[in-house]
C-alpha positions, -999 to +999 in steps of 0.1 A: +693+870-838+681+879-802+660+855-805+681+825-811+706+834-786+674+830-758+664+797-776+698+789-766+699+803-734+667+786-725+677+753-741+710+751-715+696+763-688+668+734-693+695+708-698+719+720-670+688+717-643+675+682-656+706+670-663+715+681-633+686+662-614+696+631-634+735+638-623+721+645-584+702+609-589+737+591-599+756+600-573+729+596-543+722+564-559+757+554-558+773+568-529+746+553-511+751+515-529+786+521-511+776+529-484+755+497-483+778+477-497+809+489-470+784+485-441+762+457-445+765+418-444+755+400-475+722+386-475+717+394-440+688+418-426+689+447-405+659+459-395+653+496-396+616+496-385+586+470-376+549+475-374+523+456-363+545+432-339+565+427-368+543+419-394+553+446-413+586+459-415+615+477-433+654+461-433+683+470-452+696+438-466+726+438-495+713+422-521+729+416-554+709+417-590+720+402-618+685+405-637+664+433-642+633+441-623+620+416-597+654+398-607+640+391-639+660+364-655+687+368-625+689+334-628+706+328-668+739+321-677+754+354-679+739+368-713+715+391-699+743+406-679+754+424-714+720+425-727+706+451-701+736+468-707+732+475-741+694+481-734+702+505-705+728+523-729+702+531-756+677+542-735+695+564-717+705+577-749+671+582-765+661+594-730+688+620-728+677+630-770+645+634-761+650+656-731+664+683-752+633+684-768+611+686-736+619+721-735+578+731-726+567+701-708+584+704-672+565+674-664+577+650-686+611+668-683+612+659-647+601+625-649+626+620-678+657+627-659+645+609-628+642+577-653+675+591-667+695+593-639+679+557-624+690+541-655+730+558-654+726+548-618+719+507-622+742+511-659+770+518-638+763+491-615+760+462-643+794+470-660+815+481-630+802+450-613+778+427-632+750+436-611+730+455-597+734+462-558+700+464-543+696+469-502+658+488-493+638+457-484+605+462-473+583+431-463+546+425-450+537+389-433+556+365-451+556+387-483+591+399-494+593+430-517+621+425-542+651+448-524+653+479-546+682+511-543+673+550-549+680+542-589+653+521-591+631+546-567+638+572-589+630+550-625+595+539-603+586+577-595+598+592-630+575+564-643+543+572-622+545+605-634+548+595-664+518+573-664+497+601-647+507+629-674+488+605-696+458+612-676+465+647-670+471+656-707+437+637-713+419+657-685+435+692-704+423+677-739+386+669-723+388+704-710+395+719-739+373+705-760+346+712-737+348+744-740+347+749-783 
């Protein structure tokens, strides 16, 4: 009986902190879309910083995404408006499902409600407004990196860890099978 109750203990205090990173994510993501959005021009470049006599360079510029990554099919008729809807819904879903059972993997718990909290973040965005508003804009020469917000920082870093548990969990596996 003890017992349980500290499974249960354990299992809240897991979900209130990652959760809680993925609620911390939504609202940085978009109070700071607002404040974009409220205090810049669309379209229209403000640099923050330049390197290199201006070859290379950071703006904020207020972009607006109607596609997915790298405005991936931005450009259609409307449809994909409520198809990344219904894809960001079920992922944050299953996302959200399988966090509750990250309850020994920290790792992958972190990088779970970083991707968690991205998706909500951009979610919001595409039914509130039918896009996604986009406005860190970073650029080298004549090369433009698609404008991105904090939701889509936080889906890119939640990712990368991701991708390098893969190699970490393969290092511990090597390890251990070294040493039978």
């Amino acid at each position: 009986m003890i017992n349980d109750v500290q499974k249960q203990m354990s299992m809240s205090k897991h979900l209130a902190i990652y959760l809680g990173l993925s609620v911390v994510i939504v609202i940085l993501d978009l109070w700071t879309k607002s404040i974009a959005t409220a205090n810049l021009e669309y379209a229209v470049p403000v640099p923050v910083y330049t390197l290199f006599d201006a070859v290379t360079g950071f703006n904020f510029t207020l972009l607006h995404n109607t596609g997915a990554a790298f405005s991936f099919l931005a450009s259609e008729s409307g449809w994909q408006r409520w198809f990344f809807i219904a894809l960001a819904f079920f992922v944050s879903v299953g996302l959200g499902v399988w966090l509750t059972k990250l309850r020994d993997d920290k790792w992958v718990a972190f990088a779970v409600a970083l991707i968690l909290g991205g998706a909500i973040g951009n979610l919001y965005d595409r039914i509130t407004l039918g896009y996604v508003v986009d406005f860190l804009h970073f650029y080298w020469g004549n090369y433009h990196f698609p404008a991105f917000n904090i939701a889509d920082t936080a889906i890119s870093i939640g990712a990368g860890l991701m991708i390098l548990d893969l190699f970490r969990t393969k290092k511990d596996q090597s390890s251990d099978e070294l040493n039978k």
